[in-house]
C-alpha positions in Angstrom: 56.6 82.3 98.0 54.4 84.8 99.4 51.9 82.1 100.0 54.3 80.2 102.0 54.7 82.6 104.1 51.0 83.6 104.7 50.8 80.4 106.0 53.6 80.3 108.2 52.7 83.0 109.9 48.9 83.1 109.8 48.6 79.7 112.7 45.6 77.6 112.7 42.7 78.6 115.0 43.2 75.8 117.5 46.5 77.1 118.1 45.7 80.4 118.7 42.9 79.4 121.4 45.3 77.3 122.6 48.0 80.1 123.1 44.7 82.2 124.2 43.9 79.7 127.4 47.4 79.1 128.2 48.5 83.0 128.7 45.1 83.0 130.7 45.5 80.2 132.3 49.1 81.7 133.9 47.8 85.1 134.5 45.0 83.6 136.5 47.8 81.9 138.3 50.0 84.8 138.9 46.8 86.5 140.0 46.1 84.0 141.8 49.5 83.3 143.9 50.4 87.6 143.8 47.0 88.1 146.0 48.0 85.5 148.5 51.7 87.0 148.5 50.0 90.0 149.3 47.9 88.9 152.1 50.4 87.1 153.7 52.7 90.0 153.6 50.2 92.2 155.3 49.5 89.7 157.8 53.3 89.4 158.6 52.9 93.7 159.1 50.3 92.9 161.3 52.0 90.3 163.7 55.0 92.2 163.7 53.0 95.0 165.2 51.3 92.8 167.6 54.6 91.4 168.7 56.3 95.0 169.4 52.9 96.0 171.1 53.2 93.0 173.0 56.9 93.0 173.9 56.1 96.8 175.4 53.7 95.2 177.5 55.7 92.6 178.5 58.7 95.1 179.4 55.8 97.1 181.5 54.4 94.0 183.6 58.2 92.9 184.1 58.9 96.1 185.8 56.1 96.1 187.7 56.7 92.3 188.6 60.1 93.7 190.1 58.3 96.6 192.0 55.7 94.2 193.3 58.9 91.6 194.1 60.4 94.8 196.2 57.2 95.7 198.0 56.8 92.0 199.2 60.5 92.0 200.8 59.7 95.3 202.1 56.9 93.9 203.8 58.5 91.3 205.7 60.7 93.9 207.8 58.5 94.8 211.0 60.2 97.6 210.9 58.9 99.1 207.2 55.3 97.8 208.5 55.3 99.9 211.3 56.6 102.8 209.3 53.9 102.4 206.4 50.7 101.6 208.6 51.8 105.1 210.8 52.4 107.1 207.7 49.5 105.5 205.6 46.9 104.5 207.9 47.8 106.9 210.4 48.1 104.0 213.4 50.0 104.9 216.4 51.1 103.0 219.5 49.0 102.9 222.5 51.1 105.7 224.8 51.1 108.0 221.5 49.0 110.5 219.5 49.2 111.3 216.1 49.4 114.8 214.6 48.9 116.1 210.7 50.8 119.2 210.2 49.1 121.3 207.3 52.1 121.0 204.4 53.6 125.0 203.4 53.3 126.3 200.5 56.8 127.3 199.5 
């Protein structure tokens, strides 16, 4: 009886080789597919950064778009271009003369 069971649970050597490469086999997979689920998890950090990074851009060229969208109504009122070349480019009209007043300290 003790026999019997030596054999029973002593297994041929095929099988164990067999059991050997087959754990391998599915560790090498796990390895395998766990390194790419890693990867691809970093790359999804990655793009989700780029997005927000890109979205804060986006919200900054928007605003100036509306800025710029403001300055070019601005612009067609003679009146503001009249008003901006005298104050910026210090133009006057032909009958005037243009005086800078040193600003005060306060």
């Amino acid at each position: 009886m003790a026999n019997a069971k030596n054999n029973k649970s002593s297994k041929p050597l095929s099988k164990k080789i067999l059991s050997f490469v087959s754990v391998s086999l599915m560790l090498a997979v796990i390895g395998f597919f766990g390194t790419k689920s890693v990867k691809e998890i970093v790359a999804t950090y990655q793009l989700k950064q780029e997005l927000k990074s890109v979205q804060s851009e986006l919200e900054t060229l928007n605003a100036e778009k509306a800025s710029l969208t403001l300055e070019k109504e601005r612009l067609n009122d003679p009146t503001y271009v009249e008003n901006y070349a005298r104050g910026t480019h210090l133009l006057s009209k032909d009958d005037e003369q243009v005086f800078i007043l040193p600003k005060t300290k306060p």
